[in-house]
C-alpha positions in Angstrom: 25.4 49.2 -1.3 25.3 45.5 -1.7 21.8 44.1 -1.8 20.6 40.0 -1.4 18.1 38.1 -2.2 16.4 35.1 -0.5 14.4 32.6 -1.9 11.6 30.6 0.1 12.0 30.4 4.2 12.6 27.0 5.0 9.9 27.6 8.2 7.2 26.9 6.0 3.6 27.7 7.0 5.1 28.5 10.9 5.6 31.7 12.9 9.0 32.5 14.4 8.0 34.1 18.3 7.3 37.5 18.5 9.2 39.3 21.0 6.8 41.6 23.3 3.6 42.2 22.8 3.3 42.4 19.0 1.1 39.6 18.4 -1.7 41.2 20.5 -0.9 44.6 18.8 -1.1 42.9 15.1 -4.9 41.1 16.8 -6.0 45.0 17.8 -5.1 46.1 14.8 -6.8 43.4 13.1 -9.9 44.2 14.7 -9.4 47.7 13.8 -8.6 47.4 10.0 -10.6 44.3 8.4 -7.5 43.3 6.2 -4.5 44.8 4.8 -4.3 47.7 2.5 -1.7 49.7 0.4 0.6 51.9 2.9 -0.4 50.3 6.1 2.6 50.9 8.4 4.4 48.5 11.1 6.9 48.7 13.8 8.6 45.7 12.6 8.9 42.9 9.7 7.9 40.0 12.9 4.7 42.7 13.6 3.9 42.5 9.9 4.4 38.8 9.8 2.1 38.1 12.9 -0.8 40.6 11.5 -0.9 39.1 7.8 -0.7 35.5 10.0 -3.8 36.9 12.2 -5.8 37.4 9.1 -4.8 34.3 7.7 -5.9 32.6 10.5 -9.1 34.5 10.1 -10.0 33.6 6.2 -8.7 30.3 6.1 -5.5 29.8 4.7 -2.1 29.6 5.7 1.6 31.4 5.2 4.7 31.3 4.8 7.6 33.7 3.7 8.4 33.3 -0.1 11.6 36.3 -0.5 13.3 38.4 1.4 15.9 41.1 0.3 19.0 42.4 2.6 21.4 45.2 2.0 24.9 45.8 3.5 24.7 49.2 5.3 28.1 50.7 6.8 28.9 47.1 6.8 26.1 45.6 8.7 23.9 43.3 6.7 20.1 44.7 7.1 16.8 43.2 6.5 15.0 45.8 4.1 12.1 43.4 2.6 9.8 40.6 3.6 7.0 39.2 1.0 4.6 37.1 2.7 2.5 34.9 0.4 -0.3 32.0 0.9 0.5 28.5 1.0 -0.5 27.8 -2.1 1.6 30.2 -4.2 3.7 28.8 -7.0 3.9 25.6 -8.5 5.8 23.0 -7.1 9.5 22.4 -9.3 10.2 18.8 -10.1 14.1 18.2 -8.9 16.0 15.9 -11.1 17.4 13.0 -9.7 21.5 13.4 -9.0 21.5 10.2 -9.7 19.8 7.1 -11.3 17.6 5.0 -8.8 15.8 1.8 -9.4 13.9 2.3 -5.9 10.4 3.4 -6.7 9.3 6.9 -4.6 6.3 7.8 -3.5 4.6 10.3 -5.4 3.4 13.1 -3.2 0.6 15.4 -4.2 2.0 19.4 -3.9 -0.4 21.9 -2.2 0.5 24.9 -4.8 -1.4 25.6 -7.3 -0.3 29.2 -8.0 -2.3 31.6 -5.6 -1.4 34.9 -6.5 -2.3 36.0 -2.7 0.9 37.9 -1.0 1.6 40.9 1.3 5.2 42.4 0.8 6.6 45.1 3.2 9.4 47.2 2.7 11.7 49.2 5.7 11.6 52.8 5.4 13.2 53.4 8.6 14.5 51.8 11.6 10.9 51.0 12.9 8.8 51.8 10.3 7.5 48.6 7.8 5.0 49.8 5.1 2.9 47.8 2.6 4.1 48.4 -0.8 2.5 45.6 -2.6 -0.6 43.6 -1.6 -2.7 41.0 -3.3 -5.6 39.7 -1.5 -7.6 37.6 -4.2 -7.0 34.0 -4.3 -7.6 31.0 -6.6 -8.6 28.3 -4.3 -11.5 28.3 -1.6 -11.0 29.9 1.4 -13.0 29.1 4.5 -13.2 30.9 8.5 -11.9 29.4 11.1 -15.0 28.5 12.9 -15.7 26.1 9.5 -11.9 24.9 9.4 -12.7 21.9 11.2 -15.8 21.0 9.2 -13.7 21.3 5.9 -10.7 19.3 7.7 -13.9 16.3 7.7 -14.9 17.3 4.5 -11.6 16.2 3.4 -11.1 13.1 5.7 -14.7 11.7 4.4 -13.0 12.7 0.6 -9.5 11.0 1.6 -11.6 7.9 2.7 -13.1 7.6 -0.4 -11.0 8.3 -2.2 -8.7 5.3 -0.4 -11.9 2.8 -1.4 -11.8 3.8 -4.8 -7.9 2.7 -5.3 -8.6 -0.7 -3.0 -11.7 -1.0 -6.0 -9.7 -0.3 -9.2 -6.7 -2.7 -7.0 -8.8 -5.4 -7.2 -7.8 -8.0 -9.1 -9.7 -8.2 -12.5 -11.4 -11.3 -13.8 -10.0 -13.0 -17.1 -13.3 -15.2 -17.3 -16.9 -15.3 -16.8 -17.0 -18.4 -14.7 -18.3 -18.5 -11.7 -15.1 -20.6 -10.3 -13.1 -17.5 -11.3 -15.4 -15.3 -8.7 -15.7 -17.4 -6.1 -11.9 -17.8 -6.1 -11.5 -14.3 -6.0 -14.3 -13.6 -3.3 -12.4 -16.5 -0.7 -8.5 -16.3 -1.5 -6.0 -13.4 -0.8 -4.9 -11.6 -3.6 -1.8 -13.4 -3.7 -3.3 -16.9 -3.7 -6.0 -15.5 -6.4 -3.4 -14.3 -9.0 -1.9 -18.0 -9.1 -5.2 -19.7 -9.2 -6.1 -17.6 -11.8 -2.8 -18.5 -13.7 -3.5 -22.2 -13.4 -7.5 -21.6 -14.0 -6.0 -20.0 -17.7 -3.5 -22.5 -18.2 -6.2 -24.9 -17.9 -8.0 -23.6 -20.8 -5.0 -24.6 -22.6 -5.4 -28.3 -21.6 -7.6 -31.1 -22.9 -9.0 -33.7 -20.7 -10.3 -37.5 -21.7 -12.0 -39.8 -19.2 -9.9 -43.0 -19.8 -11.7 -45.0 -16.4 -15.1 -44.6 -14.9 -15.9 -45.3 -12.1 -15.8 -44.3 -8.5 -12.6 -42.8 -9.2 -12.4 -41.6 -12.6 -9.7 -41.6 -14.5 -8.4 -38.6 -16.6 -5.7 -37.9 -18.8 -5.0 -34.3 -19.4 -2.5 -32.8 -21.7 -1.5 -29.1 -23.1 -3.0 -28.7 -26.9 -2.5 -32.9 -27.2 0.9 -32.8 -26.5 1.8 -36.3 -25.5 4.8 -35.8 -23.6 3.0 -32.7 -21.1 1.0 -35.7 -19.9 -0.6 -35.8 -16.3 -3.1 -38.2 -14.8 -5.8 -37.1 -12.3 -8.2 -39.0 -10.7 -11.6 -37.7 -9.5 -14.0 -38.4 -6.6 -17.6 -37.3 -7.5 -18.7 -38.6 -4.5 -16.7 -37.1 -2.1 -15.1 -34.1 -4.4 -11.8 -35.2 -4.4 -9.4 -34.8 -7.0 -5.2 -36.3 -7.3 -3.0 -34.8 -9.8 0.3 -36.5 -10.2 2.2 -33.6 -10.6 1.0 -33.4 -6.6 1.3 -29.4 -6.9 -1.5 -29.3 -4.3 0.0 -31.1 -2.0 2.7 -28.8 -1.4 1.3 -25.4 -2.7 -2.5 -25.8 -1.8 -3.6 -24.2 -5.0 -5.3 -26.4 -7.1 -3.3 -27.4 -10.3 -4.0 -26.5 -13.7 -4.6 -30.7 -14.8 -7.2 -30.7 -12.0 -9.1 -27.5 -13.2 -9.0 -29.0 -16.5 -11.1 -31.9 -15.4 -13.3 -29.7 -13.5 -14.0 -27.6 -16.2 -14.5 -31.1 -18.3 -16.9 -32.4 -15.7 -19.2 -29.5 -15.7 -18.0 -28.3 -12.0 -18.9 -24.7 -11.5 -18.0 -24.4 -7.9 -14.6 -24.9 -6.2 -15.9 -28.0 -4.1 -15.0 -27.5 0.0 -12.3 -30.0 0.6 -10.7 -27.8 -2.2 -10.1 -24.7 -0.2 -7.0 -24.4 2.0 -7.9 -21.7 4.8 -4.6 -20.7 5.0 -4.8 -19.1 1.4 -8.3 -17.2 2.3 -9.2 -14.1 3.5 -10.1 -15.2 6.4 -6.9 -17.1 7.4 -6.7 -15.5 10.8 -9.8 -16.6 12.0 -11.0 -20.0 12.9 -9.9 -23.4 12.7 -8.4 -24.1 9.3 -10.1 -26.2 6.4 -8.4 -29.3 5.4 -7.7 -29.2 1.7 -7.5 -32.9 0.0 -6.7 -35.5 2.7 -3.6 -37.1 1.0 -2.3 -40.2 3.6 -3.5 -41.7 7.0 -2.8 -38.6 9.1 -5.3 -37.1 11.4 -7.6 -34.2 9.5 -8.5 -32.8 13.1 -8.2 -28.7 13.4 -7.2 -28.8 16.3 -4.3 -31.9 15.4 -3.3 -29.9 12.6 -2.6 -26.3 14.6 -0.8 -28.4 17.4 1.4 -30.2 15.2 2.5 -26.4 13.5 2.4 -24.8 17.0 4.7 -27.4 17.8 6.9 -27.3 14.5 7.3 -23.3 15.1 8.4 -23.5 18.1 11.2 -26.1 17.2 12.0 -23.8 14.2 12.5 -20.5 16.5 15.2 -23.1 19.0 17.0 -23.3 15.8 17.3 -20.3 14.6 18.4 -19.2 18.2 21.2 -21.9 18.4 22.1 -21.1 14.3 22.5 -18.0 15.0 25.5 -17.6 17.4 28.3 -18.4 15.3 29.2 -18.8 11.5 29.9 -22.6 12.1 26.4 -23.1 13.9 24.8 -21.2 11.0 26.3 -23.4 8.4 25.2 -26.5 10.7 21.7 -25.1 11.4 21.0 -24.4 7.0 22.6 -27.9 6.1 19.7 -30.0 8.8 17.3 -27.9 7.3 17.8 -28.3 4.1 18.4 -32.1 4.9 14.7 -31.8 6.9 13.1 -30.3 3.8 14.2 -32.3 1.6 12.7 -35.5 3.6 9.8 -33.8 4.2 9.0 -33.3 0.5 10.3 -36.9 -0.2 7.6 -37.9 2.9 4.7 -35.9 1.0 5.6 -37.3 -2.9 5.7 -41.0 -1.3 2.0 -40.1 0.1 0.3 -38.5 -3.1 1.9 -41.4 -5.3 0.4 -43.9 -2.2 -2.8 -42.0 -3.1 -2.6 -42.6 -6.9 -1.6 -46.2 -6.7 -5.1 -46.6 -4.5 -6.9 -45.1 -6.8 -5.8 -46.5 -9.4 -6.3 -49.8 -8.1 -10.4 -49.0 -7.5 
């Protein structure tokens, strides 16, 4: 006689149907008999499923089926064991990877933490289940149902918390103790932060000399004296304006490192307002955006501004419907951009230079 074993039932924590009227016989005998015992008898391995699932259900914790044994008799395969065991029985086993993956995986939190709890019945006859081994104790807290949904928001408050404790310790840490370091953390995304904060270190690094006073004062600024790393900003008291001729602002909107250098120099503590691009903020998504520094003669309206990028999108969205239809539209669509881009920077160099020379010239 040929006997099989079976590992865990892939219908996890679920009941299969019970044919008849064996659930409501497992619930009377529930009521009858408190919880399981030694020797208890069933008609069938389903009826002794859906009672050790009614008290379950009862306590507070969940099942599944963990092993089950078969035996060929006269050539018929036949279901002679069933152990029943709480969700939380065993450990969970890592699986190794078949192969080697750069792609990161979540890592998910197991619910086992090695309950002992089980029920296992054994056929003694065609319908006639018995108990042979039962063990009711278990390791983790187990509530009734009619406080099931109080420990469900028990655990939704602790998963919220829990979520506002990783958004704290994700927060980007400060490198400094200036107060330009905080503010810029408090106002920009966490993107726009990290690369202010690169420049903001970087400009530790760099050594500003006033050269012109002035209305527009004249700086030069240069990494640990280093001639040739060179850059010349000019600075605004006045109206808190600063140009770089590296003109990184112009295109990223993140002050430059030869900038913060002279701000640092110049004692200032606070990122002045016409320094702030709104599109880098938290706040992006609300309101008209903030001008940064005004390079050229162009409008500084809001309203001018979101128009003019309303406009631009909707251009952009034509092209990429019309670049799309072919391979040889494609090719045409990426060559005028690039062509487009590369004026446009040309356009925005021209102006910052413009903006230098007047300067200069003061």
């Amino acid at each position: 006689m040929a006997s099989q074993i079976h590992g865990d039932d892939p219908s996890v924590g679920s009941m299969p149907p019970v044919i008849g009227n064996e659930l409501l016989m497992a619930a009377d005998v529930l009521a009858k008999n408190d919880e399981p015992r030694m020797g208890m008898e069933f008609d069938s391995d389903a009826a002794a499923r859906a009672f050790y699932n009614a008290y379950a259900l009862c306590f507070g914790f969940g099942i599944r089926v963990a092993r089950s044994r078969s035996e060929r008799r006269k050539g018929v395969e036949v279901l002679v064991m069933k152990r029943f065991v709480c969700l939380k029985e065993g450990h969970h086993r890592k699986k190794k990877p078949v192969e080697p993956s750069n792609k990161k995986k979540r890592k998910r939190l197991s619910i086992r933490d090695g309950c002992p709890a089980m029920m296992e019945v054994v056929r003694r006859g065609p319908d006639r289940w018995v108990i042979t081994k039962l063990v009711l104790e278990h390791t983790h807290v187990i509530v009734s149902a009619d406080r099931a949904r109080e420990v469900q928001l028990h655990r939704l408050s602790g998963k919220f918390q829990e979520h506002e404790n990783q958004l704290q310790e994700k927060q980007s840490f400060l490198k400094t103790d200036m107060v330009l370091e905080k503010q810029a953390r408090s106002i920009y995304t966490r993107a726009a932060f990290e690369t202010f904060q690169l420049e903001l270190v970087e400009a530790m690094q760099h050594y500003a000399v006033k050269v012109q006073d002035g209305s527009y004062m004249k700086y030069y600024v240069e990494r640990n004296g280093d001639p040739p790393t060179r850059h010349t900003v000019f600075y605004n008291v006045a109206e808190k304006k600063a140009w770089c001729e590296c003109c990184r602002f112009a295109f990223s909107a993140i002050l430059c490192r030869h900038v913060l250098s002279v701000f640092l120099l110049a004692g200032v503590i606070m990122l002045p307002e016409p320094c702030i691009t709104k599109r880098w903020t938290k706040k992006a998504k609300s309101g008209p955006e903030l001008i940064g520094l005004n390079v050229g003669n162009g409008s500084s309206s809001p309203d001018s501004v979101a128009s003019r990028y309303n406009d631009l999108v909707r251009d952009a969205i034509k092209c990429a419907e019309k670049g799309t239809v072919s391979a040889g539209a494609f090719r045409v669509a990426k060559e005028v951009l690039r062509k487009a881009f590369m004026d446009i920077r040309g356009h925005g160099e021209k102006l910052c230079k413009d903006a230098l020379r007047s300067a200069s010239s003061r």
